[in-house]
C-alpha positions as CSV (number, residue, x, y, z in Angstrom):
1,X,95.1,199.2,5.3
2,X,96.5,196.4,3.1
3,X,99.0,197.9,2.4
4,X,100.3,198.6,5.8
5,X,99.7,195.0,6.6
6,X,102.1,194.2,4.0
7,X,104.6,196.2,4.9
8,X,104.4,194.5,8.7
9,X,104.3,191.1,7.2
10,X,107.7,191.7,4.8
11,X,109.3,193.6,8.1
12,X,108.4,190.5,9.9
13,X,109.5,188.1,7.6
14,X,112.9,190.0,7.4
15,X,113.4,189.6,11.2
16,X,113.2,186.1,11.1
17,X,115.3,185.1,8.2
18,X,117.9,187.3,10.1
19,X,117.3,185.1,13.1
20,X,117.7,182.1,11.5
21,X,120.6,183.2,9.4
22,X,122.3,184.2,13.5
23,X,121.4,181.0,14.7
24,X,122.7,179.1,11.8
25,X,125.9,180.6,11.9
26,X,126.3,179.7,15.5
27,X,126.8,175.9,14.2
28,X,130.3,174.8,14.4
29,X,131.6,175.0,11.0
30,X,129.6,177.0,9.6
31,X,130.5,180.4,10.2
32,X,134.2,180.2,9.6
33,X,136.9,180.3,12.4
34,X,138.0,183.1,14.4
35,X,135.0,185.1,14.0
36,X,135.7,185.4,10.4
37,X,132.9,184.3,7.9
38,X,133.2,182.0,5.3
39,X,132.8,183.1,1.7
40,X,132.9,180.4,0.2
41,X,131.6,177.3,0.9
42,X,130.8,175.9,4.8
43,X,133.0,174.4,6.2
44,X,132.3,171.2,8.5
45,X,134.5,170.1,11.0
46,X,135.6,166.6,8.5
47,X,136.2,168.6,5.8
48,X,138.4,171.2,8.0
49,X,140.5,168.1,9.7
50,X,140.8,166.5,6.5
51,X,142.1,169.8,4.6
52,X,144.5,170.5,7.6
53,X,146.4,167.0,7.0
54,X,146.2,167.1,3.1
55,X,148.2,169.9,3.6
56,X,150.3,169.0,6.1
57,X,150.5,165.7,4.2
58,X,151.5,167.6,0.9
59,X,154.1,170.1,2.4
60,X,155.6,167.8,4.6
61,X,156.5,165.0,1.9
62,X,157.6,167.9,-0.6
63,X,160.0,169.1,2.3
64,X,161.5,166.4,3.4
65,X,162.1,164.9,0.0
66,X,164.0,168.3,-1.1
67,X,166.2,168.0,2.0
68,X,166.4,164.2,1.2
69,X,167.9,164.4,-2.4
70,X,171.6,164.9,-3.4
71,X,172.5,168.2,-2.8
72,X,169.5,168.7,-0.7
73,X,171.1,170.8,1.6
74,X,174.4,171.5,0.6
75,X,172.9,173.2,-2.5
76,X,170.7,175.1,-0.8
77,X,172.2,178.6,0.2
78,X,168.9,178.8,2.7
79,X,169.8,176.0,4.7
80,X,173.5,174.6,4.0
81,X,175.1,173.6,7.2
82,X,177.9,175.9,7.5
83,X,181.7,175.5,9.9
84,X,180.4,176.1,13.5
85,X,180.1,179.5,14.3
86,X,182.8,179.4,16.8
87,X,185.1,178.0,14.4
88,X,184.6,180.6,11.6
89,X,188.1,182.4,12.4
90,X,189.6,178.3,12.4
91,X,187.9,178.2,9.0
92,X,189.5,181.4,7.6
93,X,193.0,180.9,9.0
94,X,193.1,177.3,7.4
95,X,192.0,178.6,3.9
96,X,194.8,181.3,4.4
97,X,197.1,178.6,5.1
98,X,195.7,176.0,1.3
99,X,193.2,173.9,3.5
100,X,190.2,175.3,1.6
101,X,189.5,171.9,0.1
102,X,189.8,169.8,3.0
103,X,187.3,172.8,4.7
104,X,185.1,172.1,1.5
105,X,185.1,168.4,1.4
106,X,184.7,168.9,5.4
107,X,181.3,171.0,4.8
108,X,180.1,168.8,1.8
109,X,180.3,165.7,4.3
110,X,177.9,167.7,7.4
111,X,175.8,168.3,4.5
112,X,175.6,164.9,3.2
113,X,174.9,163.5,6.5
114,X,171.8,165.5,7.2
115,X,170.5,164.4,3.9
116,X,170.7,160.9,4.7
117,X,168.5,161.4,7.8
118,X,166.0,163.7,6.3
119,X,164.1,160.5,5.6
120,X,163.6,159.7,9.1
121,X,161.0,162.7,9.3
122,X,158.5,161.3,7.4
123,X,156.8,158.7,9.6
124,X,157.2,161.2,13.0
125,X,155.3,163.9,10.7
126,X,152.9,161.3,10.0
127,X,152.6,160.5,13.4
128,X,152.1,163.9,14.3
129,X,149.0,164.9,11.6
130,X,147.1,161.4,13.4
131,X,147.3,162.8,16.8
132,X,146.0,166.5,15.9
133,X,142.6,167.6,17.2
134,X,139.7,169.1,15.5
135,X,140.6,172.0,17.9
136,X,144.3,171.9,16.5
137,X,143.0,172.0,13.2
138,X,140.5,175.1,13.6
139,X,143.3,177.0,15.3
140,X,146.4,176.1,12.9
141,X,143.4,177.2,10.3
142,X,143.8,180.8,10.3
143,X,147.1,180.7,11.8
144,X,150.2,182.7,10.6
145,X,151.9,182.0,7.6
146,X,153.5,179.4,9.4
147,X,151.4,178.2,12.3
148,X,151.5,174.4,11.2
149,X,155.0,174.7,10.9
150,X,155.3,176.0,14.4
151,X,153.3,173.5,15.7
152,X,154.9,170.6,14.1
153,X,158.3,172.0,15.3
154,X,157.0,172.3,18.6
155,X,155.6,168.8,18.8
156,X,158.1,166.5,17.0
157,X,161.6,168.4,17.1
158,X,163.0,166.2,20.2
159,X,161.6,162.7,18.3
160,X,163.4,164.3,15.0
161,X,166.3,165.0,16.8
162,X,166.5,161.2,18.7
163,X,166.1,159.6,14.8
164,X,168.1,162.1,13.2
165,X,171.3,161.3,15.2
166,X,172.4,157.6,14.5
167,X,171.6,158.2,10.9
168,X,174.2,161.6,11.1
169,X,177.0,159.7,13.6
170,X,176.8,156.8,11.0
171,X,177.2,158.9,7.9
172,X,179.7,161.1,9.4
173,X,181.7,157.7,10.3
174,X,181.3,156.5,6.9
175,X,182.6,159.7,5.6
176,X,185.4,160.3,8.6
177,X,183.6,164.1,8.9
178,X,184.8,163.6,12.7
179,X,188.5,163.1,11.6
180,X,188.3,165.7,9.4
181,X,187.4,168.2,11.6
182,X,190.1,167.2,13.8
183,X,192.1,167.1,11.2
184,X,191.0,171.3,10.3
185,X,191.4,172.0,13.8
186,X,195.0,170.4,14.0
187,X,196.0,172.7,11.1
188,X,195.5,175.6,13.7
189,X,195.9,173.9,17.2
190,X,198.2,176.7,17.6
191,X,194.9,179.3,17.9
192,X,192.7,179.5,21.3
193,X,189.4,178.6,19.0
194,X,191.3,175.2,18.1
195,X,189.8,173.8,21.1
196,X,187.6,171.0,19.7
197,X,186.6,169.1,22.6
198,X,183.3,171.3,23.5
199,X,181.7,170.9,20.3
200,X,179.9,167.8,19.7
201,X,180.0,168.0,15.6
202,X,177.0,165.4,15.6
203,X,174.6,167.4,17.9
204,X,175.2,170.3,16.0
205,X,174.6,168.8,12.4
206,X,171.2,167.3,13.5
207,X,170.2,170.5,15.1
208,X,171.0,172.0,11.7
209,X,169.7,169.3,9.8
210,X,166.4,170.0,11.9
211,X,166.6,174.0,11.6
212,X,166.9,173.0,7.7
213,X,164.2,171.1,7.6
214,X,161.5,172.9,9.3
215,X,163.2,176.0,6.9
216,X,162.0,174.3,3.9
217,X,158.6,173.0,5.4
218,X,157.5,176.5,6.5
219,X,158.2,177.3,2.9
220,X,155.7,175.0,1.9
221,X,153.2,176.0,4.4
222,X,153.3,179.6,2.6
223,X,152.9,178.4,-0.6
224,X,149.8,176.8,0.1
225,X,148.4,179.3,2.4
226,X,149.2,182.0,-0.3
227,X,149.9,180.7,-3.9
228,X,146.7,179.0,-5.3
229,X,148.8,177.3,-7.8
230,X,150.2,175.3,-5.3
231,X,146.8,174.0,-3.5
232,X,146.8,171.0,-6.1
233,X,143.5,169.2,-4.8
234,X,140.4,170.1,-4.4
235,X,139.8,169.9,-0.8
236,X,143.2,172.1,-0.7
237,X,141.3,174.5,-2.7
238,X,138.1,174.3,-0.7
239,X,139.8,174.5,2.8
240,X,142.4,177.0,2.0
241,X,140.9,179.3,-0.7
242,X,138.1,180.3,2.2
């Protein structure tokens, strides 16, 4: 008889620990995001919002201070800023004919002016990280590979793109990039794609500057997501090694 009452009692006892261990992963943070359990450690909704700008924080300064730095993006096969597509027969005709340097010097200036406004990102990504929501945070998360790239593209690309333009026109002034590529497209005005007066050269270096620039940050965002190496605080660690 005892012994049966045991076995009731340590059935019983079961049954409720599994209730309260149901219940208390019902709390918000505590049983991980997107039905997915936690392994690690709980994760409260602070320590979620706080890991999700850390790393935004961390990528975002690494990224645009690659882009930033001499060479930035002209030395970078991933995101050099190339002759305009529709000038790519232009571009081959003129180093048929002994332009290739001006061509070069021609590239080396687009280049040169997206570096110089690559700067101009970091206070719109700071910006960006103090308006998120907790309900940002959970879903960018367990996102893709690049889910807070996405979203940051998505939510500051046309700011980028209204403080990346003075800083280009001025640096391709500076550098007379605009006279040079009239210059490359005089050398063939005699071709139907020598026709330079639908391309705005400026638009299309910020919108490569930009394309460069979320390039680079997405490349950051992997790192952390899947190189523990490169989670280089704690609450990096904590948040991302769930």
């Amino acid at each position: 008889m005892a012994h049966r009452i045991s076995r009731v009692a340590v059935l019983g006892l079961c049954f409720y620990s599994g209730l309260l261990r149901a219940q208390f992963l019902q709390i918000p943070g505590i049983g991980g995001f997107g039905g997915k359990a936690n392994s690690a450690v709980a994760l409260d909704e602070a320590t979620i919002g706080s890991g999700l700008k850390e790393a935004i924080s961390v990528g975002t300064q690494k990224a645009v201070r690659l882009v930033a730095q001499p060479g930035g993006y002209l030395d970078n096969a991933a995101i050099k800023i190339l002759v305009p597509q529709n000038l790519r027969t232009v571009e081959k005709v003129a180093r048929g004919l002994g332009q290739g340097a001006r061509v070069d010097e021609f590239v080396a200036s687009m280049n040169h002016a997206a570096e110089s406004a690559a700067p101009e990102a970091g206070t719109i990504f700071a910006d960006a990280v103090t308006a998120m929501t907790i309900d940002d945070a959970r879903k960018l998360l367990n996102g893709g590979d690049t889910s807070i790239t996405d979203y940051f593209k998505a939510k500051t690309s046309a700011r980028l793109a209204v403080a990346f333009r003075p800083h280009v026109e001025a640096a391709m002034s500076r550098n007379g990039v605009t006279q040079q590529y009239e210059a490359l497209v005089g050398q063939v005005s005699w071709m139907p794609f020598g026709n330079s007066s639908s391309l705005d050269i400026n638009g299309y270096v910020v919108n490569k500057a930009l394309d460069g620039l979320f390039y680079m940050l997405g490349q950051q965002e992997k790192e952390i997501r899947t190189n523990p190496m490169a989670r280089t605080t704690a609450l990096l660690k904590q948040v991302f090694g769930h």
